[in-house]
C-alpha positions in Angstrom: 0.0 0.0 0.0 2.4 2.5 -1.4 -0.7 5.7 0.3 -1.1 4.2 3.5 -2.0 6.8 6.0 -2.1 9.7 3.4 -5.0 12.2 2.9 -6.0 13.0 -0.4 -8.5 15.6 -2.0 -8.9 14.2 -5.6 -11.4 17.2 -7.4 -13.5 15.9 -10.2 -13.9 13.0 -9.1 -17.5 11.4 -9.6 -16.5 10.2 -13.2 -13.9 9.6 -16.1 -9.7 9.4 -15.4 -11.0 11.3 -11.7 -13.4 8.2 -10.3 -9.9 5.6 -11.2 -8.0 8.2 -9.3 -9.7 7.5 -6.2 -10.4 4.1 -6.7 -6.9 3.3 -6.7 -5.7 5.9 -4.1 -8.4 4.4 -1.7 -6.7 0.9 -2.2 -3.4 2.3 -1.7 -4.7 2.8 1.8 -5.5 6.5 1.1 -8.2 8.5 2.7 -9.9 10.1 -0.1 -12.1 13.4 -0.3 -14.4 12.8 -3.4 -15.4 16.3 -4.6 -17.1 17.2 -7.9 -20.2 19.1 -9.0 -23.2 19.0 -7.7 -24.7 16.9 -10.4 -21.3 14.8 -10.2 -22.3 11.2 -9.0 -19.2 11.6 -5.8 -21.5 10.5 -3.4 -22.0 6.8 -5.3 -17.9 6.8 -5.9 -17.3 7.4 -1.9 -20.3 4.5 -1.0 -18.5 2.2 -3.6 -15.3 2.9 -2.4 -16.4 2.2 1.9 -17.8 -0.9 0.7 -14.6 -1.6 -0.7 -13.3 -1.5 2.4 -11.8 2.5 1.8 -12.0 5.8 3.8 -13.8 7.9 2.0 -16.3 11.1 2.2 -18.0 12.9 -0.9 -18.0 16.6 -1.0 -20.6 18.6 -4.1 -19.5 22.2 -5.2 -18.0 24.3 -7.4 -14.4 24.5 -6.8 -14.1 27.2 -9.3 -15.7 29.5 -6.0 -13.9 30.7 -3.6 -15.6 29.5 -0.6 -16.3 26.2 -1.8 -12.6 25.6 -2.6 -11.5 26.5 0.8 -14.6 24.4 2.2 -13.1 21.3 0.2 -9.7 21.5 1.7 -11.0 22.0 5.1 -13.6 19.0 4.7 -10.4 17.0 4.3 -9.0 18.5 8.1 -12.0 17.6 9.4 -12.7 14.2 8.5 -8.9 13.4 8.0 -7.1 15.6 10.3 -4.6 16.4 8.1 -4.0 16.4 3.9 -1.0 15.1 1.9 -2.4 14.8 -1.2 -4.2 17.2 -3.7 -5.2 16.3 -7.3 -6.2 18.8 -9.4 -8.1 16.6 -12.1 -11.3 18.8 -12.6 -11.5 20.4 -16.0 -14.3 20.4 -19.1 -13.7 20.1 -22.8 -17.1 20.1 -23.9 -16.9 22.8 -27.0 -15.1 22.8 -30.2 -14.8 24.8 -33.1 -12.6 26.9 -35.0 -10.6 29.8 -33.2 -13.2 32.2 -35.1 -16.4 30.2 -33.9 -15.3 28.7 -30.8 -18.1 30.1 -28.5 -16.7 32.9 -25.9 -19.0 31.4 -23.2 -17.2 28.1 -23.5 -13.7 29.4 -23.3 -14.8 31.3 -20.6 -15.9 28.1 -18.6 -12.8 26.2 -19.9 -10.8 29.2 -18.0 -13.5 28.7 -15.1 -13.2 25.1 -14.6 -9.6 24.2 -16.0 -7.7 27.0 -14.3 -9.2 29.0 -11.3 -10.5 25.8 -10.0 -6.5 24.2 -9.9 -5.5 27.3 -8.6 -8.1 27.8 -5.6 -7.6 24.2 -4.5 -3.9 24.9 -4.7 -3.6 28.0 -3.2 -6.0 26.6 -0.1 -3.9 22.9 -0.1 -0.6 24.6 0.1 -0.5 25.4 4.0 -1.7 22.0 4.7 0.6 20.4 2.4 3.7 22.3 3.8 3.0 20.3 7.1 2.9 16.9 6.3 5.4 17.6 3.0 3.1 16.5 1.0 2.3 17.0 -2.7 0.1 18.3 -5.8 -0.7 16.2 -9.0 -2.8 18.5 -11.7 -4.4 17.3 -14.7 -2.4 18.6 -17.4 -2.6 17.3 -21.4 -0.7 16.3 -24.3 -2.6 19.4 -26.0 -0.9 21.1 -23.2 2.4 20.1 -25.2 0.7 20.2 -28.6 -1.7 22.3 -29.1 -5.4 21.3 -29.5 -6.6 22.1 -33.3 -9.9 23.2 -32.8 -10.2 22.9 -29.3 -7.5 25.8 -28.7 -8.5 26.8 -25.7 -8.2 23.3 -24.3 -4.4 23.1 -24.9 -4.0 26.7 -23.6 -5.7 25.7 -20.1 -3.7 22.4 -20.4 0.0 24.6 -20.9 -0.9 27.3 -18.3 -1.5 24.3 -15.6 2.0 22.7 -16.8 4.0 25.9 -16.2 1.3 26.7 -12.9 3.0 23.3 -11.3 6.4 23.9 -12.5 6.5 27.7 -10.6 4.7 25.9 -7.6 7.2 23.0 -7.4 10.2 25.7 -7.5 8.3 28.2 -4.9 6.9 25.6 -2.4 9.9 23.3 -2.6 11.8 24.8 0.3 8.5 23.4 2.6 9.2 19.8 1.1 6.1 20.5 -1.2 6.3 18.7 -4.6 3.9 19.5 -8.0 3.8 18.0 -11.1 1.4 17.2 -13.9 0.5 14.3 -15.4 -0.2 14.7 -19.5 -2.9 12.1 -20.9 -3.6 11.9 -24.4 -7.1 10.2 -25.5 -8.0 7.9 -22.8 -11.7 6.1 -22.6 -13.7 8.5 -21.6 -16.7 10.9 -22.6 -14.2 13.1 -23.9 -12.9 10.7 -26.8 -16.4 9.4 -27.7 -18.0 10.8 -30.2 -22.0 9.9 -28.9 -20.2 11.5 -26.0 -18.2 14.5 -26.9 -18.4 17.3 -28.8 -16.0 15.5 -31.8 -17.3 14.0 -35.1 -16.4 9.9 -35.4 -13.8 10.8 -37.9 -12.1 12.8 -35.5 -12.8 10.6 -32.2 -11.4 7.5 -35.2 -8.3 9.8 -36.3 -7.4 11.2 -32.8 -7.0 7.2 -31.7 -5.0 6.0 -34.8 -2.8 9.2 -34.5 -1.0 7.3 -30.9 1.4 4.6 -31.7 -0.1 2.4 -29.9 -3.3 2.5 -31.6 -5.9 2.6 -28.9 -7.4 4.8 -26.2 -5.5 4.5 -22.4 -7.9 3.6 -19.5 -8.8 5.3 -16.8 -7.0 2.9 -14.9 -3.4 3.2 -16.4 -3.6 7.1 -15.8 -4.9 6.5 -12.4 -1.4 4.1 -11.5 0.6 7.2 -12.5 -1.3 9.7 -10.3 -0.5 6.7 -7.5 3.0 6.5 -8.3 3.7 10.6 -8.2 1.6 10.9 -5.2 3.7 8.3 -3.2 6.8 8.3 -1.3 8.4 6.3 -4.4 8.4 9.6 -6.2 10.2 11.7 -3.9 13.1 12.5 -6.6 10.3 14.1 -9.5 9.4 17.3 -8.8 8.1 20.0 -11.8 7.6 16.8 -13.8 5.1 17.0 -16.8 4.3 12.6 -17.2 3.3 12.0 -20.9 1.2 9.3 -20.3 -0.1 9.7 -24.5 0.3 6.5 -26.0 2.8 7.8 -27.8 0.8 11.0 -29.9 3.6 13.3 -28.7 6.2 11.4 -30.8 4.1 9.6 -33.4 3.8 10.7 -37.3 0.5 10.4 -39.0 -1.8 7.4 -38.2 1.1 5.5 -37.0 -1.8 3.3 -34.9 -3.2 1.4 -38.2 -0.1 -0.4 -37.9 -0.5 -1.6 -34.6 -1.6 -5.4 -34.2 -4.9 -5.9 -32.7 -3.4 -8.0 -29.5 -1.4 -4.9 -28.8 -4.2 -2.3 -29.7 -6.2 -3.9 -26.7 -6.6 -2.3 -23.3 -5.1 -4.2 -20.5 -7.9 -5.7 -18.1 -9.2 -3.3 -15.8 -9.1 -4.0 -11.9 -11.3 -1.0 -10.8 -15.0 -1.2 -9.8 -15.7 1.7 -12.3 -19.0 2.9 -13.7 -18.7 6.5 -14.2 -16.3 6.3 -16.5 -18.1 8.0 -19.5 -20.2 10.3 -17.3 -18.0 13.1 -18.0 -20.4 15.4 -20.1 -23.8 14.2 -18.6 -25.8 17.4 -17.3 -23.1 19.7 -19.8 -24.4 21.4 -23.0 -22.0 20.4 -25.5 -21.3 22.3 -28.6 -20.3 20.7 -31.6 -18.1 22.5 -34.2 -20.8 23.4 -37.5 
């Protein structure tokens, strides 16, 4: 149980990459703080997760508020008595479009709910965090690295959280505080799905075969990385940005047609997971015209 004994807040939680998180932090022997929207389902992930044997306790708001950030963070005191672990995984990419048409009311909620949310939670973590030395793991992106053609506000969030948790690794390193980011590229959920997402299923088809390993990740192999940079084990890798991509970053073209089918397959999962392509429920989506 590489988590034993730590305290983690894991934000955005309730379903996709955020529900695997704290799946597998509660059976590293973390106590977990489910927190997501009010329409998130966090209160079914913290029941599954107690009658899996975990600690855990579901808290609904908007992180992206001031109050309800500091409310999180101090809902993990209470329960926990202390926190060594914050994830910032919340975030939306429910628009795209062209630069020209991308709607201004969706960048603004990408802005919203990408970057004040990781930056409240962080800036009410830190204090905490500086007592027990413990650490921050955001959400960043391959797009981060790449750019996101007709999601380009996406991959701007994305960059501004990778250099956010590069300045708070240098700044908060003298407390024994360490931040990095861990970079997915299309993993298996709402987002990558075109009944699902606001992508067509030439894009959701292309985006896949454009990895070199010709498939989507799981929820579940992002989740072991969180585990990993959240633990002890990880006490050398600070400022880190984890491609976890399946390759995109480095691949040319649709370098995933040539990938056998055996080794296009997902590994078995070992999570109790169900949320897992909840992401967008209860979100207007807005497809490109």
């Amino acid at each position: 149980m590489r988590l034993k004994g730590k305290v983690a807040v894991i934000t955005g939680a309730g379903t996709g990459i955020g529900e695997a998180i704290a799946f597998k932090f509660a059976r590293e022997g973390a106590s977990v703080i489910v927190a997501g929207l009010p329409t998130d389902p966090v209160d079914d992930v913290s029941r599954r997760i107690e009658r899996n044997g975990g600690r855990a306790v579901a808290f609904r708001g908007d992180l992206a508020e001031d109050v309800n950030a500091n409310a999180c963070v101090k809902a993990a005191i209470d329960a926990f008595g202390k926190l060594d672990i914050l994830i910032n995984n919340a975030g939306v990419l429910d628009a795209v479009g062209s630069v020209e048409t991308f709607p201004v009311d969706k960048f603004d909620a990408m802005l919203r709910n990408n970057l004040r949310t990781a930056f409240l939670m962080t800036k009410y973590a830190v204090p905490h965090l500086q007592k027990t030395r413990g650490c921050i793991v955001s959400a960043g992106s391959e797009a981060g690295w790449n750019g996101a053609p007709m999601a380009t506000p996406y991959g701007g969030t994305k960059a501004f959280l990778h250099a956010f948790m590069k300045g708070v690794a240098v700044e908060q390193a003298t407390y024994g505080v360490r931040a990095n980011c861990v970079c997915p590229g299309p993993i298996d959920t709402a987002w990558t799905h075109h009944e699902t997402a606001p992508m067509d299923a030439e894009t959701e088809q292309m985006y896949i075969k454009s990895t070199a390993q010709g498939r989507r990740g799981t929820p579940e192999e992002i989740a072991n990385i969180y585990a990993f940079l959240a633990s002890d084990e990880a006490s050398y890798v600070t400022g880190a940005l984890w491609l976890a991509d399946g390759g995109i970053t480095i691949a040319h073209g649709n370098a995933g047609e040539l990938v056998p089918e055996e080794i296009a397959s997902p590994p078995s999962p070992t999570l109790p997971l169900k949320h897992s392509l909840d992401g967008n429920k209860n979100k207007h989506i807005h497809r490109a015209a």
